[in-house]
C-alpha positions as a Markdown table, in Angstrom:
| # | Residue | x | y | z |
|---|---|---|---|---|
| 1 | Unk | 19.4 | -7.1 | 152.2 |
| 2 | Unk | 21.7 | -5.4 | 154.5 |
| 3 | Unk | 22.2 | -1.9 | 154.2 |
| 4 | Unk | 25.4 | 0.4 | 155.3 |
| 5 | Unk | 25.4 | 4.0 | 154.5 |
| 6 | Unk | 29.3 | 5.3 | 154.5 |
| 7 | Unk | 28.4 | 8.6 | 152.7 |
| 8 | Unk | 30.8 | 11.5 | 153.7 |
| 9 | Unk | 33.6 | 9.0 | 155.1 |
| 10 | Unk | 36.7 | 9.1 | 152.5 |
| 11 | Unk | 39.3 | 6.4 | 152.0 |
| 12 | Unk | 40.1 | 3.7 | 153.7 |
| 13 | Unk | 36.9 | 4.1 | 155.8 |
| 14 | Unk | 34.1 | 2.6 | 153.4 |
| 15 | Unk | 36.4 | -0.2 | 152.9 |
| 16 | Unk | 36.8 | -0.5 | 156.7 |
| 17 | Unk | 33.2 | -0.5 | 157.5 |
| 18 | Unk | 32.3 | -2.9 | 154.9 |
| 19 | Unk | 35.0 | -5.7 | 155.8 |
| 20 | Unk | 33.2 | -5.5 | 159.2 |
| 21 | Unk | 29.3 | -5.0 | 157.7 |
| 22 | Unk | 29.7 | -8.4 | 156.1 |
| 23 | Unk | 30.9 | -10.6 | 159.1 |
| 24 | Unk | 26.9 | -9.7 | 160.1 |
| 25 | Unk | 26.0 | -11.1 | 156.8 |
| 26 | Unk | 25.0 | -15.1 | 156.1 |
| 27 | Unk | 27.0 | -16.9 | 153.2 |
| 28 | Unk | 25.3 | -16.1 | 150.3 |
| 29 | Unk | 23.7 | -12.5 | 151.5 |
| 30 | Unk | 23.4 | -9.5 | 150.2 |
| 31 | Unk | 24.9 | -6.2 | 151.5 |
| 32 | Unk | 23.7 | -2.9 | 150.2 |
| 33 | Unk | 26.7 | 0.1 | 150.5 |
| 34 | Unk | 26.2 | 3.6 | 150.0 |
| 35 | Unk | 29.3 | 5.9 | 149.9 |
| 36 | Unk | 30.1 | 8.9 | 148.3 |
| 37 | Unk | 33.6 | 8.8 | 148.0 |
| 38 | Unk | 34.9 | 8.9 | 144.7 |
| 39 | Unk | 37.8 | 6.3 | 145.3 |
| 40 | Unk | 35.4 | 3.5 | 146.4 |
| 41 | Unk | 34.4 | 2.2 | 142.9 |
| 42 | Unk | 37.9 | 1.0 | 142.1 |
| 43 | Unk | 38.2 | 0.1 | 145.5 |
| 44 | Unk | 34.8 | -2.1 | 146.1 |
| 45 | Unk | 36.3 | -3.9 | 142.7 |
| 46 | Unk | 39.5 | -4.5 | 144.1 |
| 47 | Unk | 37.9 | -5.8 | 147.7 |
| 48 | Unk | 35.4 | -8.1 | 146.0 |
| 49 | Unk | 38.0 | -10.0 | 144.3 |
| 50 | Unk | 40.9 | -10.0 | 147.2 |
| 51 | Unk | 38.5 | -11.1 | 150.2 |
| 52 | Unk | 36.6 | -13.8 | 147.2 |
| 53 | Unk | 33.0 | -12.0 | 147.3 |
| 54 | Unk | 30.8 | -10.8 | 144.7 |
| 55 | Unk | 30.4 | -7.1 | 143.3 |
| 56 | Unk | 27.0 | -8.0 | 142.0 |
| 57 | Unk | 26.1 | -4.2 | 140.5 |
| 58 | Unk | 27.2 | -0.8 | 141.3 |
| 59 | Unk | 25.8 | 2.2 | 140.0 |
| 60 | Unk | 26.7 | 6.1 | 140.6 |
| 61 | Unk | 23.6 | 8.6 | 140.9 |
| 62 | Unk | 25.1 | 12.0 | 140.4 |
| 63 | Unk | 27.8 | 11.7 | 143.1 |
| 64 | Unk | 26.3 | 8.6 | 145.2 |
| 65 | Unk | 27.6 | 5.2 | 144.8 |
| 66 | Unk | 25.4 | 2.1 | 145.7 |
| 67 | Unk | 27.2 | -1.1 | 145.3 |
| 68 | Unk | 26.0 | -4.6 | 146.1 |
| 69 | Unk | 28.0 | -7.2 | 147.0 |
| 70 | Unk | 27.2 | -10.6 | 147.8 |
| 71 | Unk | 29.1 | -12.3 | 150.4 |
| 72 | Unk | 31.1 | -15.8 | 149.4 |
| 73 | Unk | 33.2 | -16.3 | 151.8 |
């Protein structure tokens, strides 16, 4: 699994920077993100379902979000 850390980088940047993480992912793979930005659990969500991937699980540990998201397209 693919990991990209985004902590300390604020709206749109996560998004950015995952959008381009995943082109270096295979179909079916797994990307790891960290961020710390507030705003990227809704917007993970909303990504996943535009661009047709996968939010597999996301959890928030006091202030740090990891999601997972599997790439489908």
């Amino acid at each position: 699994m693919d990991i990209l850390d985004v902590t300390g980088l604020a709206c749109p940047l996560p998004i950015l920077r995952t959008k381009k993480a995943l082109k270096n992912v295979a179909q079916g793979g797994l990307l790891k993100v960290v961020a710390t930005d507030p705003g990227a659990v809704r917007d993970m969500d909303v990504f996943c379902r535009q661009t047709g991937n996968e939010l597999v699980e996301w959890a928030d540990e006091g202030g740090t979000y990891t999601f997972v998201i599997k790439r489908l397209t």
